[in-house]
C-alpha positions in Angstrom: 108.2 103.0 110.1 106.8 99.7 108.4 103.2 98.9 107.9 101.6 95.4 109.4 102.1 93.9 106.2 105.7 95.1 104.7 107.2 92.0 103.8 104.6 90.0 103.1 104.3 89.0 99.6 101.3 88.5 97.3 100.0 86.9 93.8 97.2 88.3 92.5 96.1 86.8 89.3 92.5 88.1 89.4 90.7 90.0 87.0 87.8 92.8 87.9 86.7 94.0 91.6 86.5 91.0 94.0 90.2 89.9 94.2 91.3 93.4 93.1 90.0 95.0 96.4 91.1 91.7 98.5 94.7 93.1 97.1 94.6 96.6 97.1 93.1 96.9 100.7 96.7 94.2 101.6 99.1 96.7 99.1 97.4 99.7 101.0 98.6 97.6 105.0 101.9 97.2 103.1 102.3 94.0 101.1 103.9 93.6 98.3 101.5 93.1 95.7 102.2 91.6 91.8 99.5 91.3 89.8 100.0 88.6 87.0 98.3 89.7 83.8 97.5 88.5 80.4 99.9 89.9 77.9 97.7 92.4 75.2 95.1 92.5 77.4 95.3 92.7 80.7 92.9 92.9 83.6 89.5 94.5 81.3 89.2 97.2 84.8 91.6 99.1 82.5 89.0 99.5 79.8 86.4 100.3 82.4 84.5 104.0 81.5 84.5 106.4 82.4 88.7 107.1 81.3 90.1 110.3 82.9 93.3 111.3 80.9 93.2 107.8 79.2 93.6 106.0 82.6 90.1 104.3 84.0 89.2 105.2 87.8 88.3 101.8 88.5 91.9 100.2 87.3 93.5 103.3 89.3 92.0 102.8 92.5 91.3 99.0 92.5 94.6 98.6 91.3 97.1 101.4 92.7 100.2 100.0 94.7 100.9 97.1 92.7 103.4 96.1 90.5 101.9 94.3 87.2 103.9 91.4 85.1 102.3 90.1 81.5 103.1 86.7 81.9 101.3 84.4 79.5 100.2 81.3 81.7 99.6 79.5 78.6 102.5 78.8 77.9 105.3 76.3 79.8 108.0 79.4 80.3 105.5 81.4 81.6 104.1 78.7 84.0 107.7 78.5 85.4 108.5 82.1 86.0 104.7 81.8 87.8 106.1 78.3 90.1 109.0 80.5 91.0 107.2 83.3 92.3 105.1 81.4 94.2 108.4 79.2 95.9 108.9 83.0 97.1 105.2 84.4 97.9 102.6 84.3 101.2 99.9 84.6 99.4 98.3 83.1 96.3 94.5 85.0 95.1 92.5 83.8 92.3 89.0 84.8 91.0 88.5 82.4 88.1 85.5 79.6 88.1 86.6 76.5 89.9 88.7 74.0 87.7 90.3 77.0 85.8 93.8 77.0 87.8 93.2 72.9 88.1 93.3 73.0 85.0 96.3 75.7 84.2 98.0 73.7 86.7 97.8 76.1 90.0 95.1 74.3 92.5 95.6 74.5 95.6 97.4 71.1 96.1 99.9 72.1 93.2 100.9 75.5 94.6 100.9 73.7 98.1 104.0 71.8 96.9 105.3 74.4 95.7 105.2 76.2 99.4 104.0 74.1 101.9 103.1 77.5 104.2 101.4 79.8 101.2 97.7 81.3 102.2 95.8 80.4 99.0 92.8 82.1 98.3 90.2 81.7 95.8 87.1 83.9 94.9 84.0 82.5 93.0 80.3 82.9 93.2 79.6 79.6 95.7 83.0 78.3 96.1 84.2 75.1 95.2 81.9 72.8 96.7 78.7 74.4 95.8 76.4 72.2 93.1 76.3 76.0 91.5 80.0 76.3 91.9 80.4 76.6 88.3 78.1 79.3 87.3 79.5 82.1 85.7 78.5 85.9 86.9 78.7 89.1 87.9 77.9 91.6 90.6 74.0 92.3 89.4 73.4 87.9 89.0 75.1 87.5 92.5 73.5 90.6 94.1 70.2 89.3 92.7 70.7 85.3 94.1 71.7 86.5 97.3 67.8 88.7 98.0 70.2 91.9 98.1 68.6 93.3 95.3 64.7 92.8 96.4 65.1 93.7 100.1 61.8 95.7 100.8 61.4 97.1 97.5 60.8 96.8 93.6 64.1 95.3 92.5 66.6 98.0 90.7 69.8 98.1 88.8 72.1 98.7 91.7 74.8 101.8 91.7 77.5 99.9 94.1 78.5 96.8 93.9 77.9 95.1 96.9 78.5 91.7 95.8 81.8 92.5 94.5 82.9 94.8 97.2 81.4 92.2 99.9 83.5 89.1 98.6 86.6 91.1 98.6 86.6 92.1 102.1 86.0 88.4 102.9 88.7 87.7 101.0 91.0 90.0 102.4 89.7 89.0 106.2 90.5 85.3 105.4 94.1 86.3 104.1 94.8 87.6 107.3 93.4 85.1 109.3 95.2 83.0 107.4 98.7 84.2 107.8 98.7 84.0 111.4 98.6 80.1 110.7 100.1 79.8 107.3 103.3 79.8 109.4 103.2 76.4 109.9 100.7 75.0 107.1 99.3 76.2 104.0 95.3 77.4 104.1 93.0 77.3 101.3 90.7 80.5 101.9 88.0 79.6 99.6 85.2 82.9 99.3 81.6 82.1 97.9 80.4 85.8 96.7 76.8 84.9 96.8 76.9 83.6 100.2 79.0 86.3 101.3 76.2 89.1 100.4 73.5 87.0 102.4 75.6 86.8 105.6 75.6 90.7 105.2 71.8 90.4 105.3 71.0 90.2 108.8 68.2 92.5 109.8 66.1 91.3 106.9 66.6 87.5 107.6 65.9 88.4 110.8 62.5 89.8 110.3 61.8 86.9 107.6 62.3 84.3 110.1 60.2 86.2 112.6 57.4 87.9 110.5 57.6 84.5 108.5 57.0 86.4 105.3 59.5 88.7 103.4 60.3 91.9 105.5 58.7 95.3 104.2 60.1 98.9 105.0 57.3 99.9 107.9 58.6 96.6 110.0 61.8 97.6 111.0 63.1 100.1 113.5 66.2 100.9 111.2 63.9 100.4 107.8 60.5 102.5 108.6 59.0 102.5 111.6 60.7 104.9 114.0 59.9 108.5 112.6 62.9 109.4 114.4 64.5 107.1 112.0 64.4 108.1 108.4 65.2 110.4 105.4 63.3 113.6 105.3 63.0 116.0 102.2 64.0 119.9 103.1 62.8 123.2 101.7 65.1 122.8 98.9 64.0 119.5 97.8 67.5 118.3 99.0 67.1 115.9 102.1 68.5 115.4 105.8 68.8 111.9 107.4 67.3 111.3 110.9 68.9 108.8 113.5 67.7 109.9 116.6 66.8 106.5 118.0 68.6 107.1 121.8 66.7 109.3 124.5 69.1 111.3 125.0 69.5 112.3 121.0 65.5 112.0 120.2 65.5 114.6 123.5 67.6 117.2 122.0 66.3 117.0 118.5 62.8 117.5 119.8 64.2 120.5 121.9 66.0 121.6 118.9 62.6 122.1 116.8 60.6 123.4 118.9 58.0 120.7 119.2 57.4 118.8 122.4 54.2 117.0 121.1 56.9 115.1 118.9 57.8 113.2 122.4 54.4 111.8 123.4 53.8 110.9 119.8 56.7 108.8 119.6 55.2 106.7 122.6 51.9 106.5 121.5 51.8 103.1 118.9 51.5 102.8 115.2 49.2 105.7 115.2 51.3 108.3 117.0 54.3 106.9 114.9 52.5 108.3 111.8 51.2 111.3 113.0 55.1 112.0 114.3 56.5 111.5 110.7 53.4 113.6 109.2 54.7 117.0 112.0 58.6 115.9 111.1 58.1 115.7 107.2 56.5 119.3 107.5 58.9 120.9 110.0 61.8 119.8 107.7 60.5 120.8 104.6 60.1 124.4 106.1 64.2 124.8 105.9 67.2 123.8 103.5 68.9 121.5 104.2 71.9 123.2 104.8 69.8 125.0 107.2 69.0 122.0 109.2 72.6 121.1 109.0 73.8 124.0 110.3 71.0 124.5 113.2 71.6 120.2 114.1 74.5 118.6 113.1 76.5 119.5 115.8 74.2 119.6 118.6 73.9 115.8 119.5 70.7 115.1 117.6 72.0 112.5 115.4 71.0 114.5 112.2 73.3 114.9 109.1 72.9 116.1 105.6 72.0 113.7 102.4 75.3 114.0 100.2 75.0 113.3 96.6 78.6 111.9 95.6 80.0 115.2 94.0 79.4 117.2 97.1 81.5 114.0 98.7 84.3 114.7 96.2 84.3 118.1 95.7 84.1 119.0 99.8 87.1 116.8 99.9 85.1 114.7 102.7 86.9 112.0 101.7 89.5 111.2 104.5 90.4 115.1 103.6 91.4 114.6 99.9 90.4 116.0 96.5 90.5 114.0 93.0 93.9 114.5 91.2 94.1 113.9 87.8 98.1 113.0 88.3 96.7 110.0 90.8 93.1 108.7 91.0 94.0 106.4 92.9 94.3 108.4 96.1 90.7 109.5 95.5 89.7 106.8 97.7 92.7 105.8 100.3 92.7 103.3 102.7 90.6 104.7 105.9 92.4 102.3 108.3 95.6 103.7 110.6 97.9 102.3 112.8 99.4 102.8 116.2 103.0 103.8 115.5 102.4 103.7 112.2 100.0 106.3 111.1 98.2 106.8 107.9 98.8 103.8 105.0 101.6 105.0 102.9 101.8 107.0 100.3 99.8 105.9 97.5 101.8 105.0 94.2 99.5 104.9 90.8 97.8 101.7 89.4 100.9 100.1 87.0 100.2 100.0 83.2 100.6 96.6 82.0 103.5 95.0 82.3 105.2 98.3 83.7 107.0 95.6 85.9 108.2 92.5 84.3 111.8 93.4 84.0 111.7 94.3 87.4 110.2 91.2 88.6 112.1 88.8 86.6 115.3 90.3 87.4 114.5 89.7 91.3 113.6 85.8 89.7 117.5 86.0 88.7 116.6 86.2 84.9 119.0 87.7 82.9 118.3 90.6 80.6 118.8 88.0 78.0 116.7 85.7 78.7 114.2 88.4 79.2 114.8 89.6 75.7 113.7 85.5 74.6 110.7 85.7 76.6 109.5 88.5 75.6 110.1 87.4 71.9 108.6 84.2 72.4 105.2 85.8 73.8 105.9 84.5 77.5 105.9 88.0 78.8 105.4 91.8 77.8 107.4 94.9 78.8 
């Protein structure tokens, strides 16, 4: 049976993570994704380190169920072939700085005439009528503008891209949204990345605007404050997470260890609050943490195990998969399922560049010749 998407049709001439999630989380619902490359080079995710059997992770995941056509945009021939796959697309994404497709001849308005029902959706860092909107960047600059990066503590190089990920499941929420009215007008789904990450910051705007100063870890229930609420090191100098903010959860992992005074504590103020974490920090460094997993993961307390991300791969915890070297890309697969449908389908490997354009072209009505002359004439690569 079909997914959701299967039919719909999508242009994704981005370059990196933002757009390349948008589109891989629509290819992984069943659209039929082509992304439009430079010729020679290509999205630069394929270069991305670390390469496993010559192929980048990044490229493989980001960009697995796709088909990819080098099509030079520079030139006229190559802007045609472009106008007729959008006369025949639903959706248009772009990540470049505003006034780059203006300029290449693709706004909005352009493609718009082009088909008067396409979802067009463009990705920058604060859209295109921000005073900023021209301000190049990446992840760390956008992370860093949006208050991500120094949210209750010493500002760091981050390991996940927030920003990125953020603005692409914006952008893939506004595609969708869009489609359900794009039957009977285009939409322009334009998606600030900076903004994006600072809707995303709720709890700590929320305790700015109260506490009227910037919020530090102790304030919050979920940040510092509950000792029934926090990360605790083990015997083995691994750690367990606690989240045993409920009754009925904080109940049973008090009953679990053994320690009743931990329930008065947890009632009696700031002072009892400490004095709870002191007893908890020394009850769960008497165990492993595989101990504490096994004694109260499965007994309602709320309690799990810290996972470093090889335990994550190696355990197959991922959705029940393990890393192939034939197909990276189904080292992360889409989590979602659907009622008839089941799991997203099987996952075909990220395209080399240009492993498409005959294909593509062909479906345009090119002829092999005229193919042949493009491909001569720079306009496309095979």
């Amino acid at each position: 049976m079909s997914l959701p998407l299967s039919g719909v049709r999508v242009l994704d001439l981005t370059r990196l993570l933002p757009g390349g999630l948008c589109t891989m989380l629509l290819a992984d619902m069943g659209a039929r994704v082509v992304k439009v490359e430079e010729p020679g080079k290509g999205d630069y995710i394929r270069l991305a380190p670390p390469l496993l059997d010559g192929v980048s992770p990044f490229h493989a995941i980001v960009n697995r169920n796709k088909r990819s056509l080098a099509l030079n945009l520079k030139k006229e021939e190559g802007k045609a072939v472009l106008r007729r796959l959008i006369s025949r697309s639903n959706v248009f994404v772009e990540g470049f700085r505003p006034g780059v497709m203006e300029r290449l001849g693709f706004s909005f308005d352009s493609v718009k005439e082009l088909n008067p029902t396409i979802v067009y959706c463009s990705i920058s860092a604060f859209g295109h009528r921000h005073k900023m909107s021209s301000m190049p960047g990446h992840d760390i600059n956008f992370q860093a503008l949006s208050g991500a990066l120094a949210v209750g503590r010493k500002p760091e190089l981050p390991m996940v891209q927030l920003a990125d990920l953020c603005a692409g499941m914006y952008a893939a929420v506004g595609v969708l949204a869009a489609l359900a009215r794009a039957r009977r007008s285009a939409v322009h789904v334009d998606v600030p990345i900076v903004p994006s990450l600072v809707s995303w910051l709720i709890l700590p705007l929320a305790m700015r605007l109260v506490a009227g100063r910037p919020p530090k870890p102790e304030d919050g229930l979920l940040t510092g404050s509950d000792p029934f609420y926090g990360l605790y090191e083990t015997a083995d100098g691994r750690q367990i997470a606690v989240a045993a903010i409920e009754d009925d959860f904080r109940h049973n992992l008090i009953r679990e260890l053994g320690s009743p005074e931990l329930e008065s504590l947890a009632h009696d103020g700031g002072r009892g609050r400490c004095r709870a974490k002191r007893l908890l920090k020394k009850i769960f460094a008497s165990k492993t943490r595989d101990e504490w997993h096994s004694q109260l993961s499965f007994k309602e307390t709320c309690v799990t195990p810290v996972l470093d991300i090889g335990e994550v791969v190696g355990l197959g915890r991922i959705a029940g998969r393990t890393l192939s070297r034939g197909l990276i890309g189904g080292l992360l697969p889409s989590p979602l399922s659907f009622s008839p449908y089941g799991q997203t389908h099987t996952i075909r490997a990220a395209p080399r560049l240009g492993q498409h354009t005959t294909e593509i072209l062909k479906e345009l009505g090119y002829t092999e010749h005229q193919i042949l002359r493009l491909e001569k004439s720079g306009v496309v690569q095979r």
